[in-house]
C-alpha positions in Angstrom: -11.1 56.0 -11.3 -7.8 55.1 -12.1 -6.5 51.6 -12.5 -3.3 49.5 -11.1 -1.9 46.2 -11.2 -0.9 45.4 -7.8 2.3 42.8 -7.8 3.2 40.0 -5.2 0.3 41.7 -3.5 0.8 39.3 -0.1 -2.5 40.4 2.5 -3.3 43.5 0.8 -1.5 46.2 2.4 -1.0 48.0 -0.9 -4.2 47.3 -2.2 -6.0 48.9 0.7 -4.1 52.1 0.5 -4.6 52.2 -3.1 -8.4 52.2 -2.4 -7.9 54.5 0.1 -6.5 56.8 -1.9 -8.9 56.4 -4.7 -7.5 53.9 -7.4 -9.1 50.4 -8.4 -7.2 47.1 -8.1 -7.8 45.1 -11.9 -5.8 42.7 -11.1 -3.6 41.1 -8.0 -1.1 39.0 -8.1 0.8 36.8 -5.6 2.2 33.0 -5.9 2.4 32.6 -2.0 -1.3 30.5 -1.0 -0.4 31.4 2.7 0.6 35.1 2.9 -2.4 36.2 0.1 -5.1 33.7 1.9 -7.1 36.3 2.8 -6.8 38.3 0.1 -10.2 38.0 -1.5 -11.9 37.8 1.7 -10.8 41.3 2.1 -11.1 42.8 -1.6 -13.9 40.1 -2.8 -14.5 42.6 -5.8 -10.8 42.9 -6.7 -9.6 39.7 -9.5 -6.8 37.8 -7.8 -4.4 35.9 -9.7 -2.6 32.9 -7.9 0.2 32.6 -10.0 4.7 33.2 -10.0 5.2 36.9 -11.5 7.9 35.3 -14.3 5.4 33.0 -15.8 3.3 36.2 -16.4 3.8 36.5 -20.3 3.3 40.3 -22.3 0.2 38.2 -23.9 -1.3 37.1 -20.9 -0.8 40.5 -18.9 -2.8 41.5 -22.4 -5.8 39.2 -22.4 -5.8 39.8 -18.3 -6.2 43.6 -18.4 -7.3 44.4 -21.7 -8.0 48.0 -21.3 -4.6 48.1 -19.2 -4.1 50.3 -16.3 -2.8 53.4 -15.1 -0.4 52.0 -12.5 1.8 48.9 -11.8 2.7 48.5 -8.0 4.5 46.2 -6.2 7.1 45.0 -3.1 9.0 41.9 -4.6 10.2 39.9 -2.1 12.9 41.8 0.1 14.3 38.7 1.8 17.6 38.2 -0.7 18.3 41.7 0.1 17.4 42.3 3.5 20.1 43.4 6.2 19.1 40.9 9.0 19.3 37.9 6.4 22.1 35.8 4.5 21.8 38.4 1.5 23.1 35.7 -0.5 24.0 36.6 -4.6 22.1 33.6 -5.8 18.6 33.5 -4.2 16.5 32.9 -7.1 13.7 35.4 -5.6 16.5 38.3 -6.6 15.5 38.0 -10.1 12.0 38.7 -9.4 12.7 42.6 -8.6 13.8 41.9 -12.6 10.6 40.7 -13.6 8.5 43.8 -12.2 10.3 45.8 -14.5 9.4 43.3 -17.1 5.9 44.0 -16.3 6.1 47.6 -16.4 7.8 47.6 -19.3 4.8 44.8 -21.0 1.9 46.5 -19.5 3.3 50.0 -20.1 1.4 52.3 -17.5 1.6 55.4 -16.9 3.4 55.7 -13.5 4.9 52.4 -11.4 6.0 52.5 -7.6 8.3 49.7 -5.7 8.9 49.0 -2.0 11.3 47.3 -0.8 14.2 47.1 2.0 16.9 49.8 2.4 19.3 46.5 2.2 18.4 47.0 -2.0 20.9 50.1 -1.6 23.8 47.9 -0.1 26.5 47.9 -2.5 26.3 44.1 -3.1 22.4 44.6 -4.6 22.0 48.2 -5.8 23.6 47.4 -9.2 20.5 45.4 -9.9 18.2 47.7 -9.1 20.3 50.5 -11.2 20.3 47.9 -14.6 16.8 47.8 -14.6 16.0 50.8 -14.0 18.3 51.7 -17.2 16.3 49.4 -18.7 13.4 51.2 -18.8 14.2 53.7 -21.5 13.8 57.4 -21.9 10.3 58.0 -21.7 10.4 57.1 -18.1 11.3 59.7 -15.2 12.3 58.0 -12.0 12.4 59.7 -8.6 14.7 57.5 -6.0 15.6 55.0 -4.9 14.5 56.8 -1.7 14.1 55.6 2.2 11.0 56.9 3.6 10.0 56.1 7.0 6.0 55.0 7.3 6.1 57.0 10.9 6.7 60.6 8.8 3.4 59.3 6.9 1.5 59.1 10.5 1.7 55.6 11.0 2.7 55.0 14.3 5.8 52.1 13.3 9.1 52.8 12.5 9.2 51.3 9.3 12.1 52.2 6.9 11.7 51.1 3.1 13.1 52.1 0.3 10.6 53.7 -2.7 11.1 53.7 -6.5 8.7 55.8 -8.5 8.4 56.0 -12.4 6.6 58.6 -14.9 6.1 58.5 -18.3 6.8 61.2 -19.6 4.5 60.9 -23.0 1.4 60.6 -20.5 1.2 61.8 -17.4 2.9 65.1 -15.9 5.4 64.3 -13.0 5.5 65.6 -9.8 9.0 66.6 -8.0 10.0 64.2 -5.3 9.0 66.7 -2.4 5.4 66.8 -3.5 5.4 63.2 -3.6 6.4 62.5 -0.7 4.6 65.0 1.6 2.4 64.4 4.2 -0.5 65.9 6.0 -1.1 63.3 9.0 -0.1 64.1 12.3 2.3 62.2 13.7 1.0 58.6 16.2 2.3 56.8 18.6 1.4 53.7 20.2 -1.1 54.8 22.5 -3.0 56.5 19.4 -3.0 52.8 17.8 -3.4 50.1 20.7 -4.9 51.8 23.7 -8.3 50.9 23.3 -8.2 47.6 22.6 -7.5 46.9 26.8 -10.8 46.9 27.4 -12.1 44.8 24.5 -14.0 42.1 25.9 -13.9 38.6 24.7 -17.7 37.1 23.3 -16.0 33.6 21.8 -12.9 32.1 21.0 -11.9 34.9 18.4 -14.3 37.6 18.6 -14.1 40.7 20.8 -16.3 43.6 21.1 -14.6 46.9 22.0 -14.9 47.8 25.9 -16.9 50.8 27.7 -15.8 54.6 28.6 -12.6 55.0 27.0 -11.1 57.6 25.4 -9.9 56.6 21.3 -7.8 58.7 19.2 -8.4 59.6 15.8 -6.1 56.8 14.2 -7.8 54.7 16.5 -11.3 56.0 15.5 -10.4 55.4 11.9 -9.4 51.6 12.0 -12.5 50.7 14.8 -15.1 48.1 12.7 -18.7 49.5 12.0 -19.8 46.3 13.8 -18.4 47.0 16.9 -16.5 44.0 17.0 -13.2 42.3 15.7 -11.2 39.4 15.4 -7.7 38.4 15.9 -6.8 39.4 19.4 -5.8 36.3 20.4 -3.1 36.7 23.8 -0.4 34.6 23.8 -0.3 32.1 27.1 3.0 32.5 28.6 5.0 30.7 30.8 4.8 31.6 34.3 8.5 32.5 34.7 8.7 34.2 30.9 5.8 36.6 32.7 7.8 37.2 35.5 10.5 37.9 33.5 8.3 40.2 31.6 7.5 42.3 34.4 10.8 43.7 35.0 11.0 45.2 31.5 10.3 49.0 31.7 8.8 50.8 28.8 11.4 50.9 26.1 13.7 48.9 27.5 14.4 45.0 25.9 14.3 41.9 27.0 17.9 40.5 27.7 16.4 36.6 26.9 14.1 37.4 23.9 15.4 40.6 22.6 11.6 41.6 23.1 11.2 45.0 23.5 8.7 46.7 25.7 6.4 49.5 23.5 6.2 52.7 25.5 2.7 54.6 25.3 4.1 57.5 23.7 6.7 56.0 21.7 6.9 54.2 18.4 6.5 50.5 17.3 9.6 49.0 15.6 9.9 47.1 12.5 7.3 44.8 12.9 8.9 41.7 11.6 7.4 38.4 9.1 9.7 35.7 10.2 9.5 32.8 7.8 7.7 29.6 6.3 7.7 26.2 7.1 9.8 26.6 3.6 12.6 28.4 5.3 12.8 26.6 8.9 9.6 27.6 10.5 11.7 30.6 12.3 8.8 33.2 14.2 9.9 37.0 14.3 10.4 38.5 17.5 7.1 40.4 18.9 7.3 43.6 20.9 5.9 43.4 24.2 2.6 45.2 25.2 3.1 48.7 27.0 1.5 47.1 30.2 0.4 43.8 30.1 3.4 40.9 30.6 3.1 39.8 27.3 3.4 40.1 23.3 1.2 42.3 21.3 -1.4 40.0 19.6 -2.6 39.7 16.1 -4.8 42.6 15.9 -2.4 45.3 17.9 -0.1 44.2 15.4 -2.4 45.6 12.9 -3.5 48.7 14.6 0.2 49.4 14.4 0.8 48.9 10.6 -1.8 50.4 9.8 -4.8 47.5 9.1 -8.6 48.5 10.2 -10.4 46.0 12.7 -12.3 44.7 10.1 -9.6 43.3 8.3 -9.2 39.4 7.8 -5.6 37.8 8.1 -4.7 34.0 9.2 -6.8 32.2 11.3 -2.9 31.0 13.1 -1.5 33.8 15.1 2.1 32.7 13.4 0.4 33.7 10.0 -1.4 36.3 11.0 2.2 37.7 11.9 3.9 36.7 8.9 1.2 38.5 6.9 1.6 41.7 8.5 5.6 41.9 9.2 5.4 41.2 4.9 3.2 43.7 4.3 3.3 47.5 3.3 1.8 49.8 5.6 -1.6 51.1 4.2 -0.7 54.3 5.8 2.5 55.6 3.9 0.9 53.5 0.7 -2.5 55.7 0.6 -0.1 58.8 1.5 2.0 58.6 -1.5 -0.3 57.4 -4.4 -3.1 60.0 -3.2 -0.1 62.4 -4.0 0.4 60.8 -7.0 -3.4 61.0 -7.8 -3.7 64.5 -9.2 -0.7 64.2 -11.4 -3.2 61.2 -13.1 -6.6 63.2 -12.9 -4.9 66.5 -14.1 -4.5 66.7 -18.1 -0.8 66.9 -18.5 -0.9 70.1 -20.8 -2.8 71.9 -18.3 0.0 71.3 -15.4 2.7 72.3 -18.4 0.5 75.9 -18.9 0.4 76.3 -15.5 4.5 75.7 -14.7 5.1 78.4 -18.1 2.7 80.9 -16.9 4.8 80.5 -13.4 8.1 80.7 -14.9 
């Protein structure tokens, strides 16, 4: 089974599509005690490693993955280059999109792949991104930076982030970028994700069981917990005016007070949002409302629509529970593109070189 390294690793979104698609975790790594609190709950058999990225020396990646591993992946933090925020040139968490090139280049696997925001192309950041990857040397072959949307990948979210993928050359064949990025789900929407959860019923203060004679999509079918029951579906209490408000909204439209906008059934979720930490003022990202019901999407809807199974773990604060999921990469588009990249890893390179000369 191949092997990855799996960078500011946050709740796990990477790591799950990574099993999904059929690669073990050696080693996660994230600094943040609020974001990654879950973490092992979730992957219990999965080493995590509680520590900042640039105090990860070449001799301590060395004693912690002895044998190595195939792939190094990893979203470092996209707040200095996100669109919505300051973008400023000397937030300090810029230089850790540095440092997961250092790793790659110190662990020296045989393939690497980095998320991020499409602000990383701005012209004010993508100098960065272009050093390192100069850095790298010749052995590597990079595909992107590319934009891909997790909703072409059958998650049912409009989430655009960019994608960086590396090869070496010396051990692995390369696949071209449309073979890496294609995709054999169906398309979802939000009915395919969140319908079913309406007729959960509540058993205690943060357990539901999932309701009676009602129809479930495949997606849906897919993320439903063996046990028949879930956690974090917590409903926000609104005010009474806020629900009045609320019930004005029409399907797809926003509201003018919140900038809350109103999923439609057989629409798309937007960018589901982190907000920030007590750190950075405390500031909560604004949550879509539910297609129906006067009120935000909870917790667990939130994760239907990224892409997280019921059984899943996050915060035990609906604010965290949030922040996790806005930060994370969809498992969807995540399992997608490394079970792509699977049979370039499986597949002894010589035998894919025979194969392109006997073509040619």
């Amino acid at each position: 089974m191949p092997t990855l390294l799996d960078l500011f690793s946050g709740c796990g979104g990477l790591a799950l599509g990574s099993k999904y698609a059929g690669f073990s975790t050696e080693l996660a790594v994230d600094i943040d005690p609020i974001l990654s609190s879950s973490f092992s709950i979730n992957f219990p058999n999965v080493p995590f490693l509680r520590e900042d990225v640039q105090e990860l020396s070449a001799s301590r990646l060395k004693s912690l993955l002895p044998s190595g591993v195939d792939g190094v992946i990893g979203g470092p933090p996209c707040q200095p280059f996100s669109g919505i925020g300051r973008g400023v040139l000397d937030d300090p968490r810029r230089n850790l999109l540095g440092h997961f090139f250092r790793i790659v280049k110190a662990v020296r696997p045989r393939f690497f792949m980095m998320e991020n925001v499409p602000g990383l192309m701005f012209p004010n950041h993508r100098p960065l991104l272009d050093a390192e990857l100069s850095s790298l040397g010749k052995t590597w072959h990079v595909i992107g930076p590319v934009i891909l949307d997790a909703s072409d990948f059958g998650a049912p979210t409009k989430r655009k982030r960019v994608f960086v993928f590396g090869f070496d050359r010396k051990k692995m064949a390369v696949p071209t970028l449309e073979k890496l990025i294609e995709s054999q789900r169906a398309r979802t929407c939000v009915r395919d994700a969140i319908y079913d959860l309406a007729a959960s019923v509540q058993l205690s203060d943060d357990l539901w069981r999932y309701g009676d004679e009602i129809c479930t999509s495949h997606y849906a079918r897919r993320l439903r917990s063996d046990r028949g029951v879930f956690c974090g579906h917590q409903r926000t209490v609104h005010k009474p005016e806020t629900i009045l408000r609320y019930a004005t909204i029409p399907q797809g439209a926003v509201d003018p007070v919140g900038k809350h906008k109103r999923l439609a059934w057989d629409g798309l979720c937007p960018t589901l949002r982190a907000g920030t930490g007590s750190d950075r003022g405390s500031y909560q990202a604004v949550r879509p409302l539910h297609p129906e019901e006067n009120r935000v999407i909870t917790p667990r809807e939130a994760a239907r629509l990224q892409g997280f199974p019921d059984g899943f773990i996050f915060h035990n604060t609906v604010w965290h529970s949030f922040r996790m999921i806005g930060n994370s990469v969809s498992p969807v588009i995540a399992e997608a593109l490394l079970a792509n990249i699977m049979p370039y890893l499986c597949e002894p390179r010589h035998t894919r070189q025979s194969k392109a000369a006997a073509v040619a």
